[in-house]
C-alpha positions in Angstrom: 0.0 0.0 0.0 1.1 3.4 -0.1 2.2 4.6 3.3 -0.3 2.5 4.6 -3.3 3.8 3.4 -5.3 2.6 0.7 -4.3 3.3 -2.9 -6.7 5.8 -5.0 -8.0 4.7 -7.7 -9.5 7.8 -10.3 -12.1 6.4 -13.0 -14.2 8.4 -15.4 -18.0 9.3 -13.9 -19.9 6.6 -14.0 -17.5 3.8 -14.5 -18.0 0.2 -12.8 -15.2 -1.5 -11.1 -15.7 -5.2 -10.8 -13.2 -7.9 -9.8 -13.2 -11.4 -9.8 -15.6 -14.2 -11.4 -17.6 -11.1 -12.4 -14.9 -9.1 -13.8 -13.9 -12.3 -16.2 -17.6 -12.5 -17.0 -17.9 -9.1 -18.1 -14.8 -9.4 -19.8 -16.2 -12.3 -22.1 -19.2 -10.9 -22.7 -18.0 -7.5 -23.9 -15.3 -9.5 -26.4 -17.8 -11.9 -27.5 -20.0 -9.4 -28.7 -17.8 -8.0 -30.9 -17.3 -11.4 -32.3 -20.3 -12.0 -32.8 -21.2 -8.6 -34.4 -19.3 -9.9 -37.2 -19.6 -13.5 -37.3 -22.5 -13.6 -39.7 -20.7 -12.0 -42.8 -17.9 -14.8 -42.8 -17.8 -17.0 -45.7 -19.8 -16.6 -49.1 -23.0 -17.1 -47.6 -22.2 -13.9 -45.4 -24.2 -11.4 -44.6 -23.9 -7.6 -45.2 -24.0 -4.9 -42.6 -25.6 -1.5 -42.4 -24.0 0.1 -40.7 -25.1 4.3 -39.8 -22.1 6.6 -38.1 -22.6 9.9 -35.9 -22.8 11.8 -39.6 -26.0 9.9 -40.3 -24.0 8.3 -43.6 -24.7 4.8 -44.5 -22.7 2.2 -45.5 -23.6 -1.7 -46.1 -20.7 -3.8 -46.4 -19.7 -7.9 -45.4 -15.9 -6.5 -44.9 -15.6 -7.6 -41.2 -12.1 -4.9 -41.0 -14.7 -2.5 -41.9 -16.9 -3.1 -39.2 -15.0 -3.2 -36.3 -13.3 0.2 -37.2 -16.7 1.4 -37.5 -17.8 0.6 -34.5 -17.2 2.7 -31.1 -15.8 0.6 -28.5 -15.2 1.8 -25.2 -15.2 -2.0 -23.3 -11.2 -2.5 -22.7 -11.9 -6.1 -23.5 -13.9 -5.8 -26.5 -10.8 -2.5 -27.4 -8.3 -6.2 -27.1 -10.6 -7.9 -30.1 -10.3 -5.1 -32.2 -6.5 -5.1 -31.8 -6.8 -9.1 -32.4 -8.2 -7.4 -35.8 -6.2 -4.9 -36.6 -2.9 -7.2 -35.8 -4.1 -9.7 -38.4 -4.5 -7.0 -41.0 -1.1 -5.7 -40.0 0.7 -9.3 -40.9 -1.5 -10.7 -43.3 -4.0 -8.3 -44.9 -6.7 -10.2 -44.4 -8.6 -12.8 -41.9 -9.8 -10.2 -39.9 -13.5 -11.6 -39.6 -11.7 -15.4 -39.0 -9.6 -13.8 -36.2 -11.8 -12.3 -34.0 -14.7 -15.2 -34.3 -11.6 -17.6 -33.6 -10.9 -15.3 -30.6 -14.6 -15.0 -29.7 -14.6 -19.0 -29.3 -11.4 -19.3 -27.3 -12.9 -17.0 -25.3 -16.3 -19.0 -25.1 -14.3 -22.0 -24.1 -12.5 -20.4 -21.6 -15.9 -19.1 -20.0 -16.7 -22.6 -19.6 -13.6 -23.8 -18.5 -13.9 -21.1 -15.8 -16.8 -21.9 -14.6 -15.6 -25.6 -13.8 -13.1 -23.4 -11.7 -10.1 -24.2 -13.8 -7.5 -21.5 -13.1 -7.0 -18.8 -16.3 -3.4 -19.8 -16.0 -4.1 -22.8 -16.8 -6.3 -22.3 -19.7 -4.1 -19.9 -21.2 -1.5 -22.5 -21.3 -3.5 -25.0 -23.0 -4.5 -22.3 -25.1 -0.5 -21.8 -25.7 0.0 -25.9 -26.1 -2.6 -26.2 -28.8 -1.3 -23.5 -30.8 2.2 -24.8 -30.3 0.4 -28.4 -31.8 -1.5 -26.6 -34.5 2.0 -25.0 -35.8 3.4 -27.8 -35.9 0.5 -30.1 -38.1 0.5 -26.7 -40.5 4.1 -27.1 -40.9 4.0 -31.1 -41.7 1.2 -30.3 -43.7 2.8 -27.7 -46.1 5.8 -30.1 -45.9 4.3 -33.1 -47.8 2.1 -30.4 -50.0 5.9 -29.2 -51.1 6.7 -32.8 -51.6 4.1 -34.4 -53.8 4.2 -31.0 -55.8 7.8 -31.6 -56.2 7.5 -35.3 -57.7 4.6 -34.1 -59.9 7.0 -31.9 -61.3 9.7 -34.6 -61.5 7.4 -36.6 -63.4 7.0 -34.0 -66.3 10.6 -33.7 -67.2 
């Protein structure tokens, strides 16, 4: 503490300051929202958006990237699944949409996995494991891919 008094905490008027089960809560719901504001224009079946700003202006898109910058987020958590967004467009120019429903999941799953009490530390490293697994079967994968391509090759000339 400082000096042995409490610390002082200064929020904006009108903010909520939660801790715990209900902070986590809170926290998943605010980031699965955004997910699933988007989740409906993946894939070639998806579905378009209108979307209205402050200016009254209209657009109707599918483009997920458009979306989330479109939308005014003040939740910190739901702020983190935009950045999930806009670090995607950063290194691969697209996936956006798949990147924040992928997130939106995890995040399901770890709501669950919560409420059987499993620690977030815990999750997190699963989380971490998988994704070390999935690297690797992508990696065998685009190995053998090189491969047969190679012999196909080999067998033209």
């Amino acid at each position: 503490m400082y000096g042995g008094q409490q610390p002082i905490f200064i929020l904006k008027e009108g903010t909520n300051r939660t801790r715990g089960k209900s902070a986590q809560s809170n926290n998943i719901a605010a980031a699965k929202a955004v997910a699933d504001a988007v989740r409906t224009t993946l894939g070639p079946k998806g579905m378009d958006k209108m979307l209205v700003d402050s200016m009254g202006d209209v657009v109707i898109t599918n483009d997920g990237a458009t979306i989330l910058k479109e939308m005014d987020i003040e939740h910190p958590a739901a702020k983190m699944i935009i950045e999930v967004a806009k670090t995607q467009e950063q290194h691969c120019f697209d996936g956006t949409t798949s990147a924040v429903v992928i997130a939106g999941e995890l995040l399901k799953r770890s709501e669950d996995l919560i409420e059987q009490n499993v620690h977030p530390t815990v999750i997190c490293e699963g989380f971490r494991l998988a994704s070390d697994k999935a690297v690797e079967l992508w990696k065998a994968t685009r190995l053998m891919q090189t491969l047969r391509l190679y012999m196909r090759l080999q067998r033209l000339h």
